[in-house]
Backbone as a chain_set.jsonl record, in Angstrom:
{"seq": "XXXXXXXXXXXXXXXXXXXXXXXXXXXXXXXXXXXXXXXXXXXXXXXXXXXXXXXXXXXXXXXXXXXXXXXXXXXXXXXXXXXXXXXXXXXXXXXXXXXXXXXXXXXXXXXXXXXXXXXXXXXXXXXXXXXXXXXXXXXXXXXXXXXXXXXXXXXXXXXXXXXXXXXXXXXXXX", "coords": {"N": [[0.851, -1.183, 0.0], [0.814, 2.129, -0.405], [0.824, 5.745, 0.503], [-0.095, 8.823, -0.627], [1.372, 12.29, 0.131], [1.193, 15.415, 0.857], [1.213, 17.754, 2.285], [0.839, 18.044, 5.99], [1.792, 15.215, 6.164], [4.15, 14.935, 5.03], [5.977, 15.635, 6.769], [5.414, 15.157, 9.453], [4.25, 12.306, 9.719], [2.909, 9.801, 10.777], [2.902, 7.457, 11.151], [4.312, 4.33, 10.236], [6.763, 3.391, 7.732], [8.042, 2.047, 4.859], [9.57, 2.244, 2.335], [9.979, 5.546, 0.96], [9.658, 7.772, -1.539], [9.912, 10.992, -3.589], [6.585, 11.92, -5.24], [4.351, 12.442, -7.837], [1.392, 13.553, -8.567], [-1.027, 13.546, -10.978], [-4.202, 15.924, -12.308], [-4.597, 17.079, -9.884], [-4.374, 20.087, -6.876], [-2.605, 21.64, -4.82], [-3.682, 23.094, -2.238], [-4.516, 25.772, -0.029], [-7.26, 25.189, 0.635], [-9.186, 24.722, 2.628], [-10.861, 24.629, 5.394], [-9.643, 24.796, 8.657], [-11.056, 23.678, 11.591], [-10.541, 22.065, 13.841], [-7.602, 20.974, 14.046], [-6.04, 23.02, 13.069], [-7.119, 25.424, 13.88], [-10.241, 26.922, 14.855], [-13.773, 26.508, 15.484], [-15.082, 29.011, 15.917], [-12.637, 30.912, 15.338], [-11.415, 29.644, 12.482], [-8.975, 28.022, 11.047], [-6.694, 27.552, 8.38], [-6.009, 24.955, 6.439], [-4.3, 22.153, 4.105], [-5.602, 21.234, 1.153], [-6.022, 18.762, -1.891], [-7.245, 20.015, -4.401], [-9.511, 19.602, -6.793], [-8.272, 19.886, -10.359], [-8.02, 19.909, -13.671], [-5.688, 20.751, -15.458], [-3.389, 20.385, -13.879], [-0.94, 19.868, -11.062], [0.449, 18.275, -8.245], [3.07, 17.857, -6.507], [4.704, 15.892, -4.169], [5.225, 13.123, -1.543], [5.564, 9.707, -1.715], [4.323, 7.295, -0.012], [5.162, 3.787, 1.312], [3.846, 1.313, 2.876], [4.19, -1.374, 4.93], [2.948, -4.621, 4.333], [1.679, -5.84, 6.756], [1.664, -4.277, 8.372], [-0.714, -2.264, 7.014], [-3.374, -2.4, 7.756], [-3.726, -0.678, 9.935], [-2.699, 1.58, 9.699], [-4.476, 2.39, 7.482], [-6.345, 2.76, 9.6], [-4.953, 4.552, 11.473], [-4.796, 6.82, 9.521], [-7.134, 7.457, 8.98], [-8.598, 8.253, 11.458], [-7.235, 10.31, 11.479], [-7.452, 12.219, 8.919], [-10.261, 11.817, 8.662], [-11.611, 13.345, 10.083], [-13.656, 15.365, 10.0], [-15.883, 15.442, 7.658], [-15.021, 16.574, 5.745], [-12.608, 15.858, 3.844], [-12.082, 13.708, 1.721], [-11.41, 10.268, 1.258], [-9.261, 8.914, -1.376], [-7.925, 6.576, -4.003], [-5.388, 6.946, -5.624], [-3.421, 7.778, -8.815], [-0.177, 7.699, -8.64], [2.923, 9.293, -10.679], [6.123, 7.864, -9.605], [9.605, 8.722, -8.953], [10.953, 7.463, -9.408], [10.111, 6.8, -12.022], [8.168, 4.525, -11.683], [4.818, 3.328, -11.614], [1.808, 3.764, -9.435], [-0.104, 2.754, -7.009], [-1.918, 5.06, -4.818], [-3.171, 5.803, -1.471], [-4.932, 8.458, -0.803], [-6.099, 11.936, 0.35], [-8.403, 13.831, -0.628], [-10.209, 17.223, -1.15], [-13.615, 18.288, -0.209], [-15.488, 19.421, -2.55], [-18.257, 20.557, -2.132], [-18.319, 20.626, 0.905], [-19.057, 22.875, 3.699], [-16.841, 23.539, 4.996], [-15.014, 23.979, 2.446], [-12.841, 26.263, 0.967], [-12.404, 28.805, -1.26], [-9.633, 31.57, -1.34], [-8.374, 34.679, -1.378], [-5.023, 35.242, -1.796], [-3.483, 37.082, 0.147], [-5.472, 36.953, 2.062], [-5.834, 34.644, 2.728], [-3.121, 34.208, 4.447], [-3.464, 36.122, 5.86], [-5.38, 34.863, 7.963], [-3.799, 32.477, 8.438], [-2.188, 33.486, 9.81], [-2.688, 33.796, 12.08], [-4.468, 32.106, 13.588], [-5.025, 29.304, 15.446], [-5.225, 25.951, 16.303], [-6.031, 22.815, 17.579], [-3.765, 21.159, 17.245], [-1.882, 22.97, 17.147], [-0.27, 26.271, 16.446], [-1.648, 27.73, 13.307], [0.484, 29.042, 11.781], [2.78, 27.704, 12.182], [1.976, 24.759, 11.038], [1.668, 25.392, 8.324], [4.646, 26.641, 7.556], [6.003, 24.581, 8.655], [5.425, 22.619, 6.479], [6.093, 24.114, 3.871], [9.134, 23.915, 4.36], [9.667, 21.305, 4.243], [9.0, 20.763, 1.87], [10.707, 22.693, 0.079], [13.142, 21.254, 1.271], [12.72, 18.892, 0.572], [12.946, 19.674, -2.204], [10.811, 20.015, -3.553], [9.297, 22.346, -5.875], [7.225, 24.779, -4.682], [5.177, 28.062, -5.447], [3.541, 29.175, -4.206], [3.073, 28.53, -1.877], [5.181, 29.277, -0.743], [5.426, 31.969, -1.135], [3.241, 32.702, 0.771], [4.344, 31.738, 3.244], [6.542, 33.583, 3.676], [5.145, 36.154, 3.72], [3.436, 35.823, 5.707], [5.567, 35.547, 7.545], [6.206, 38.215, 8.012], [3.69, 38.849, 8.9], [3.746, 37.947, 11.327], [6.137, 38.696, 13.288], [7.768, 38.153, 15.152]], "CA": [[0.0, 0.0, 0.0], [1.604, 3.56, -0.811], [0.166, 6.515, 0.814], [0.789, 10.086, -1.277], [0.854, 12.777, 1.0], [1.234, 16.65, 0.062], [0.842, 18.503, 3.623], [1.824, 17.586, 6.931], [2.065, 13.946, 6.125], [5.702, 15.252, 4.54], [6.651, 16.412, 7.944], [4.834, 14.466, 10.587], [2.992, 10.985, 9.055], [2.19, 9.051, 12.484], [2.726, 5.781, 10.968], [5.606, 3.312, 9.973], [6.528, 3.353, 6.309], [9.469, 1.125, 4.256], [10.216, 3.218, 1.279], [9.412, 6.988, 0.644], [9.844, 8.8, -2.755], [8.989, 12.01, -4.1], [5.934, 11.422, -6.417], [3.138, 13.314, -8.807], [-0.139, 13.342, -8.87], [-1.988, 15.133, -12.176], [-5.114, 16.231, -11.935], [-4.687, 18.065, -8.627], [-3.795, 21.228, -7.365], [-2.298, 21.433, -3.876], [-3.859, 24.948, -1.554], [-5.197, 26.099, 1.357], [-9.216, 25.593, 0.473], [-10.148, 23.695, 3.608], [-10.8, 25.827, 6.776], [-9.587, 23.736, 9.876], [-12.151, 23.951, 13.255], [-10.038, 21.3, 14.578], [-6.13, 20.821, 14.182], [-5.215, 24.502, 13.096], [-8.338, 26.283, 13.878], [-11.584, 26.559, 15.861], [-14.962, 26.774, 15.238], [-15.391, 30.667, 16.306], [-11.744, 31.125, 14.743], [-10.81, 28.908, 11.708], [-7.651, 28.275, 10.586], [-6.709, 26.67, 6.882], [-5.158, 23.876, 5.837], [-4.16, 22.555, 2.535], [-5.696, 19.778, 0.559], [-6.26, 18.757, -2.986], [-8.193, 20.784, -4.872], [-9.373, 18.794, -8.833], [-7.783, 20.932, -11.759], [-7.536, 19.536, -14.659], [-4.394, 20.966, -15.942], [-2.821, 20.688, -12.559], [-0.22, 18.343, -10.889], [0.913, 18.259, -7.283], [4.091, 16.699, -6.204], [4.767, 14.942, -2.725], [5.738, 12.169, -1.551], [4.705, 8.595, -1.221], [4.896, 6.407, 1.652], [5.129, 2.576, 1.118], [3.679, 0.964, 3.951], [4.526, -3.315, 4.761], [1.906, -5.479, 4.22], [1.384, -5.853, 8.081], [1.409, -2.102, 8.507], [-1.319, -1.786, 5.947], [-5.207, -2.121, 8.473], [-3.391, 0.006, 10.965], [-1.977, 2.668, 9.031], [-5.294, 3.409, 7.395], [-7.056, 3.143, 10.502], [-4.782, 5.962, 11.759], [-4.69, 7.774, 8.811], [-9.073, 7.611, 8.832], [-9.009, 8.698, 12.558], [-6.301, 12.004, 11.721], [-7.679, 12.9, 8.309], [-10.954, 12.141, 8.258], [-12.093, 13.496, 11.528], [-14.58, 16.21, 9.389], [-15.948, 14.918, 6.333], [-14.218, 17.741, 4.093], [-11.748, 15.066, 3.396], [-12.694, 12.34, 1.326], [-10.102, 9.384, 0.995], [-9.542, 8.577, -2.594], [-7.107, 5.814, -4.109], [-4.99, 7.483, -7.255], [-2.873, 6.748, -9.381], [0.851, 8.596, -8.692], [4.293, 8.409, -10.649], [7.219, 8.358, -8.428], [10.371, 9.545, -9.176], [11.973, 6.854, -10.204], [8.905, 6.103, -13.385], [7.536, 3.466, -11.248], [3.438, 3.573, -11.543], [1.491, 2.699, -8.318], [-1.862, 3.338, -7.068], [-1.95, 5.489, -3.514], [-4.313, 6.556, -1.034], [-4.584, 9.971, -0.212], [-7.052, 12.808, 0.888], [-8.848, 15.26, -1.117], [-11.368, 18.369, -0.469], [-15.443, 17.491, -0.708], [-15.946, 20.804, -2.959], [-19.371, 20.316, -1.537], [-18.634, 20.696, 2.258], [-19.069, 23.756, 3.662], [-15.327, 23.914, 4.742], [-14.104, 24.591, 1.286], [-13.29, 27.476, 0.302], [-11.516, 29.543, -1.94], [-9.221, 32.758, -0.95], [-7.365, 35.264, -2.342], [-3.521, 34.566, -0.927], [-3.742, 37.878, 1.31], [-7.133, 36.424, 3.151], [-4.696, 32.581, 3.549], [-2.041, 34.722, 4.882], [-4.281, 36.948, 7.591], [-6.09, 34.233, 8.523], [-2.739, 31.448, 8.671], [-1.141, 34.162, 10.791], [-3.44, 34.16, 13.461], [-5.383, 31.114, 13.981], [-4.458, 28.052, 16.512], [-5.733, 25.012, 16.916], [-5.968, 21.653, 19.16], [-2.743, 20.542, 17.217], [-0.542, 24.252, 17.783], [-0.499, 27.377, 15.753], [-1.798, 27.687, 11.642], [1.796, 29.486, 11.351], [3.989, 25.754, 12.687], [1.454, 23.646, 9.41], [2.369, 26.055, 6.401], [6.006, 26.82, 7.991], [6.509, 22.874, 8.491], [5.296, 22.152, 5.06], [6.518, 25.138, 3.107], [9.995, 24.285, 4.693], [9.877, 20.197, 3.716], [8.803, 20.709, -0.201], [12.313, 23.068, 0.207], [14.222, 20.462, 1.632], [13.037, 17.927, -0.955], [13.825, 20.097, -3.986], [9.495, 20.553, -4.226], [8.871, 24.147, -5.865], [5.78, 25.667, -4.483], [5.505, 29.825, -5.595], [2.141, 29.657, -3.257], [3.263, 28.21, -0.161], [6.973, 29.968, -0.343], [5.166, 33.251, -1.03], [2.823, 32.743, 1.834], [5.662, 31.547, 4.051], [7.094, 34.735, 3.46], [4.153, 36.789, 4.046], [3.079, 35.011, 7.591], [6.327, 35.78, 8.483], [6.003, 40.044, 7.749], [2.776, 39.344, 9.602], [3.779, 37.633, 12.182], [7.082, 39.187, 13.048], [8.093, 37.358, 16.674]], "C": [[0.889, 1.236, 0.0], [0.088, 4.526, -0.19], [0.322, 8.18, 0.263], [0.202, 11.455, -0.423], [1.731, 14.25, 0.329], [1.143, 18.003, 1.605], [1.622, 18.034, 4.813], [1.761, 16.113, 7.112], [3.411, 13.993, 5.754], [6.583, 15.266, 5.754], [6.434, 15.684, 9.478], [3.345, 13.138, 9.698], [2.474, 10.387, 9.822], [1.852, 7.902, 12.0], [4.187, 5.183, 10.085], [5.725, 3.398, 8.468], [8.224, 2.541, 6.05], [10.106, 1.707, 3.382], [9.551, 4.791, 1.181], [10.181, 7.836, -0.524], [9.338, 9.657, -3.192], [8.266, 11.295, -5.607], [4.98, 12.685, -7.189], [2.161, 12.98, -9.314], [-1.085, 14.142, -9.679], [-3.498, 14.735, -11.718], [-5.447, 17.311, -10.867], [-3.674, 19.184, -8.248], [-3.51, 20.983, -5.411], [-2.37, 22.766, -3.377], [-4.51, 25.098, -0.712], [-6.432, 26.191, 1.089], [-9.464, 24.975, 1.362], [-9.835, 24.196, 4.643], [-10.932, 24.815, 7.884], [-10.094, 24.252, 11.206], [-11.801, 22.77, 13.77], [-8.948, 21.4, 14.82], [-5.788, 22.404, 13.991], [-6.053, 25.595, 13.401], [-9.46, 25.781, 14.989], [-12.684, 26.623, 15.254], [-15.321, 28.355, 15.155], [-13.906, 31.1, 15.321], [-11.068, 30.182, 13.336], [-9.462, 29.121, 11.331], [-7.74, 27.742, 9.088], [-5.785, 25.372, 7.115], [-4.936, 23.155, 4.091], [-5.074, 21.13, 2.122], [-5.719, 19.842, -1.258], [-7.557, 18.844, -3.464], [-8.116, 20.122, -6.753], [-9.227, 19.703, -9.614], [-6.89, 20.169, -12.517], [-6.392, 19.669, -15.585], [-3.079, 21.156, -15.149], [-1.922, 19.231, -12.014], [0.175, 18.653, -9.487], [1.814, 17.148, -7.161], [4.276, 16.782, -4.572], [5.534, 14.08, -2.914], [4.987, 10.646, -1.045], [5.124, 7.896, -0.999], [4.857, 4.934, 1.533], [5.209, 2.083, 2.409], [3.591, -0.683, 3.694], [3.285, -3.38, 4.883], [1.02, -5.305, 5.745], [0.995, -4.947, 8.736], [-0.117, -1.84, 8.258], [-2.949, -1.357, 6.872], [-4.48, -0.674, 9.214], [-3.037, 1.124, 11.053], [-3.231, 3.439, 8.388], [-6.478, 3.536, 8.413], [-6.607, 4.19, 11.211], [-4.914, 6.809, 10.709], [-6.348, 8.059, 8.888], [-9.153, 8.519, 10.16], [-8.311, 10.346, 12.277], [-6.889, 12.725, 10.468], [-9.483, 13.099, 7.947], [-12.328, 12.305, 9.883], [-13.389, 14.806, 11.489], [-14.978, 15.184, 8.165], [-15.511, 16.214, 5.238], [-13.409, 16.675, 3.357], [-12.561, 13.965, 2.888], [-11.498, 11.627, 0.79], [-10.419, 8.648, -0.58], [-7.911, 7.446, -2.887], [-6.905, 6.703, -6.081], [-3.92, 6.886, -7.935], [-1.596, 8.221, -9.63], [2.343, 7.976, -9.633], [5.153, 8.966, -10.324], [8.232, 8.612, -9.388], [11.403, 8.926, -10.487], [11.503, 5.528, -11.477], [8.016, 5.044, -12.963], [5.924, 4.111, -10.878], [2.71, 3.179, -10.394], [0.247, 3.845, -8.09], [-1.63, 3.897, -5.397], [-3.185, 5.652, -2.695], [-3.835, 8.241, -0.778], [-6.035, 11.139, -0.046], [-7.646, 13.788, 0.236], [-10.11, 15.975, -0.598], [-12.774, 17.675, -0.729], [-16.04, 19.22, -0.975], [-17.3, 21.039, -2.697], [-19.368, 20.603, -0.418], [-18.509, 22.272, 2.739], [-17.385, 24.192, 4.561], [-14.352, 23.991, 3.52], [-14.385, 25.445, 1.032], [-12.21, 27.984, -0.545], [-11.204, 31.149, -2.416], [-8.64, 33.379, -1.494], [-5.81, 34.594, -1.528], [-3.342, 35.754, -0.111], [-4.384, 37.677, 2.124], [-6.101, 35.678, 3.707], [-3.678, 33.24, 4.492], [-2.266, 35.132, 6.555], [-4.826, 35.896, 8.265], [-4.726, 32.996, 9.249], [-2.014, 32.24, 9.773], [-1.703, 33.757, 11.959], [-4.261, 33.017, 14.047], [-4.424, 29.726, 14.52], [-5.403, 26.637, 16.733], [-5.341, 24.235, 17.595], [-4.579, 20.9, 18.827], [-1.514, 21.743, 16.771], [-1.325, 25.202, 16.209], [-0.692, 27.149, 14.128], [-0.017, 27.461, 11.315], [2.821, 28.289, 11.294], [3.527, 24.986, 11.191], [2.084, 24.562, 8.72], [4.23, 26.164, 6.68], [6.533, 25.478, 7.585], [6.58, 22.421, 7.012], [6.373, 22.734, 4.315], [8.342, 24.68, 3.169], [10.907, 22.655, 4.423], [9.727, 20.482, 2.596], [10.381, 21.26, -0.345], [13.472, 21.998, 0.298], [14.15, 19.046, 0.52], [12.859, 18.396, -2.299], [12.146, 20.221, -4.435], [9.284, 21.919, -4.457], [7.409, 24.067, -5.489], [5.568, 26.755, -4.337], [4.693, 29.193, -3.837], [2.478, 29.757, -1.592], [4.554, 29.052, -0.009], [5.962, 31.729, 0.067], [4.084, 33.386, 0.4], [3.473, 33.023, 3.083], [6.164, 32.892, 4.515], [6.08, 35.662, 4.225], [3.51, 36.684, 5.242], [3.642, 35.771, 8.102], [6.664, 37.412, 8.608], [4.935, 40.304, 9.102], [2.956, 38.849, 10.888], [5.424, 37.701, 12.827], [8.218, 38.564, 14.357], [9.415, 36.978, 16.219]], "O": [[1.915, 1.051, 0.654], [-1.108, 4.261, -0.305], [1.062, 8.807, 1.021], [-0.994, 11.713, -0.285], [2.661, 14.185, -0.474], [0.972, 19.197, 1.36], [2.801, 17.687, 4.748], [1.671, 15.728, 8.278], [4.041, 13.012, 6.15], [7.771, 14.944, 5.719], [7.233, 15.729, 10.414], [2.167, 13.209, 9.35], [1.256, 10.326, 9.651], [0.798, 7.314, 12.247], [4.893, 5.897, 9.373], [4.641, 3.489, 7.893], [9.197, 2.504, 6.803], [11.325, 1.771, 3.537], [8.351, 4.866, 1.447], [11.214, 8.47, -0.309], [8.133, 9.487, -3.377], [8.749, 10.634, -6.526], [5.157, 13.859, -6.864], [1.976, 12.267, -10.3], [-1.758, 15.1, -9.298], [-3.911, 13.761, -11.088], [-6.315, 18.18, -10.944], [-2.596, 19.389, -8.806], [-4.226, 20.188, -4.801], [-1.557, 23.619, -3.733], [-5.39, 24.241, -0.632], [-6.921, 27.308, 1.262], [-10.369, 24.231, 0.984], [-8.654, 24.297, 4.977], [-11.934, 24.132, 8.1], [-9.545, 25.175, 11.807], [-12.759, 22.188, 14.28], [-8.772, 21.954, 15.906], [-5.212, 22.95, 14.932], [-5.645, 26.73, 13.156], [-9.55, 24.762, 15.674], [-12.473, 26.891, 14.071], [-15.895, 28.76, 14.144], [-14.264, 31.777, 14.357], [-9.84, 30.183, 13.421], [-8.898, 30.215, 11.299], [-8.857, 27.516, 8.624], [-4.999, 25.106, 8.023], [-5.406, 23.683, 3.083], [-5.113, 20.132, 2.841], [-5.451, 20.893, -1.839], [-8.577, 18.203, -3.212], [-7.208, 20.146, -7.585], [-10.149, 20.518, -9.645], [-5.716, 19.835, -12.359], [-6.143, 18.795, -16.414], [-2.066, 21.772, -15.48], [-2.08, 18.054, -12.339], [0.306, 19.876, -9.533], [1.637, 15.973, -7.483], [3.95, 17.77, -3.913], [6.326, 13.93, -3.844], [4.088, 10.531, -0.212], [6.199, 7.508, -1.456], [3.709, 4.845, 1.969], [6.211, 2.222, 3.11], [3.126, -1.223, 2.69], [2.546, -2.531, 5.38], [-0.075, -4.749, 5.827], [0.089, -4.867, 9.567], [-0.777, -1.277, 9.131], [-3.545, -0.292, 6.706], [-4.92, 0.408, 8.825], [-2.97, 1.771, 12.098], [-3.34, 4.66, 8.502], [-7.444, 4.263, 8.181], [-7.465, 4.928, 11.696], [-5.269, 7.904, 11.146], [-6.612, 9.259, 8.815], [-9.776, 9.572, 10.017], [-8.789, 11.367, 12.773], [-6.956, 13.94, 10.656], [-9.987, 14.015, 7.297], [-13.293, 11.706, 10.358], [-13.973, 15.195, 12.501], [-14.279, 14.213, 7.877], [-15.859, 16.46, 4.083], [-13.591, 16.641, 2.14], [-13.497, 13.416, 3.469], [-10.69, 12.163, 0.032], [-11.437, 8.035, -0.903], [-6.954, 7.525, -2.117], [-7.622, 6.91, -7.06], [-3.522, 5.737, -7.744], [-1.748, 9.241, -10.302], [2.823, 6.847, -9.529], [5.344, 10.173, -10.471], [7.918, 8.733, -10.573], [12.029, 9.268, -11.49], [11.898, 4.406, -11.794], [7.153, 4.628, -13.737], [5.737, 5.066, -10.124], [2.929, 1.988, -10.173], [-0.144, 4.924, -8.535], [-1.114, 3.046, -4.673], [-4.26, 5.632, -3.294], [-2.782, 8.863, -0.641], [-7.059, 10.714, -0.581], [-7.296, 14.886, 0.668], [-10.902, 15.474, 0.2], [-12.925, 16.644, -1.384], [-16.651, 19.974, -0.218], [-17.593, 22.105, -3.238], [-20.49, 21.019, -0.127], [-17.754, 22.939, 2.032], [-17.033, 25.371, 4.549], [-13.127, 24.055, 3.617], [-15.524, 25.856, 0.812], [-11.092, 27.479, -0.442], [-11.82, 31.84, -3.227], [-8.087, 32.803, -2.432], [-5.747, 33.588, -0.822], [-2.741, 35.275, 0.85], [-4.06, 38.173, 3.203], [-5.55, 35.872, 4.791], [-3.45, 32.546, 5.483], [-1.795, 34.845, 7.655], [-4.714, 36.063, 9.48], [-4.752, 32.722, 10.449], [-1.294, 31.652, 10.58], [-0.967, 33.345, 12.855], [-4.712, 33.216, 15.175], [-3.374, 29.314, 14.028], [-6.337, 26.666, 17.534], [-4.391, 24.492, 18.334], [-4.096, 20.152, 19.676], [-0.467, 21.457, 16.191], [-2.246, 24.997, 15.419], [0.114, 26.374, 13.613], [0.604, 26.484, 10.897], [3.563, 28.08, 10.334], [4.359, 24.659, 10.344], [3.288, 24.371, 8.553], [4.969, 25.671, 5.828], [7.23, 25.205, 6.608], [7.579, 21.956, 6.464], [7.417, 22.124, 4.081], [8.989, 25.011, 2.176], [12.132, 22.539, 4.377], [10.845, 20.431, 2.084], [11.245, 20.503, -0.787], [14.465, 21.923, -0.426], [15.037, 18.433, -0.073], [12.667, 17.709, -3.302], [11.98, 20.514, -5.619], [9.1, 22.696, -3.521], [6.586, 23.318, -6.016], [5.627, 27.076, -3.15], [5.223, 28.922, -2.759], [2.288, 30.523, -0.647], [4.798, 29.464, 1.125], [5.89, 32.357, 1.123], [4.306, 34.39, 1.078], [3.359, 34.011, 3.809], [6.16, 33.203, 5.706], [6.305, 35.866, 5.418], [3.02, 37.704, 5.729], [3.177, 36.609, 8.875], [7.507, 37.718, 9.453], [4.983, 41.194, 9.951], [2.222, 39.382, 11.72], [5.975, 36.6, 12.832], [9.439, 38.658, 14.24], [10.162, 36.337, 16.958]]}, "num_chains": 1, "name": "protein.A"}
């Protein structure tokens, strides 16, 4: 089982894995449309988080997690309990290729452009809002930072998240 993860699965996965390669997933677009009232956010305060958003001329790269056989109930029983703890997320099985041309089918998480936690911001709104909002698993600012700061370290360009990154850190000046 391969798990392709694009967020803070890069940075913090909370499960055992055997191989991990950067991979790419077309179709999708990787951005802050899903307003978190749990992990980075509240209910009265939301925070964002990122997921995959469907665009057809669109590709997000990550990385994907090859989990042992034995691994495999346990891994998506945590991954069900951490990602799909709203229904914004809907767990989909795709089809990513890794780095090194090899084809394989993943799970992974996308938005439910239907739920009323999607949304879509200008990148000044993601910014004001990422600065300032906290949730039950620490500050917005720690997710985009963390992320923004793994895609870097594995050679992933992302303008959106760098330029954000950037912009947090103007607004949030500590």
């Amino acid at each position: 089982m391969w798990v392709f993860g694009y967020g803070s699965l890069l940075w913090n996965p909370g499960f055992e894995f055997v191989e991990q390669t950067i991979a790419t997933l077309p179709g999708w677009h990787r951005s802050f449309c899903m307003r978190s009232i749990h992990h980075r956010g509240t209910s009265d305060h939301p925070g964002l988080v990122l997921a995959l958003d469907a665009q057809d001329d669109a590709h997000c790269q990550g990385l994907a997690l090859s989990v042992a056989p034995d691994q495999q109930a346990a891994t998506l029983e945590y991954l069900r309990e951490r990602e799909l703890i709203s229904s914004a997320y809907l767990e989909r099985v795709v089809p990513v290729a890794l780095a090194d041309g090899r084809q394989v089918e993943a799970v992974t998480y996308v938005i439910d452009p239907d739920h009323v936690q999607y949304c879509h911001l200008d990148m000044e709104e993601q910014a004001r809002i990422i600065s300032t909002a906290v949730g039950g698993r620490g500050p917005n600012t720690e997710y985009l930072h963390n992320t923004a700061s793994h895609l870097s370290e594995l050679g992933i360009k992302d303008e959106d998240l760098d330029w954000l990154s950037a912009r947090v850190r103007e607004l949030t000046p500590n």
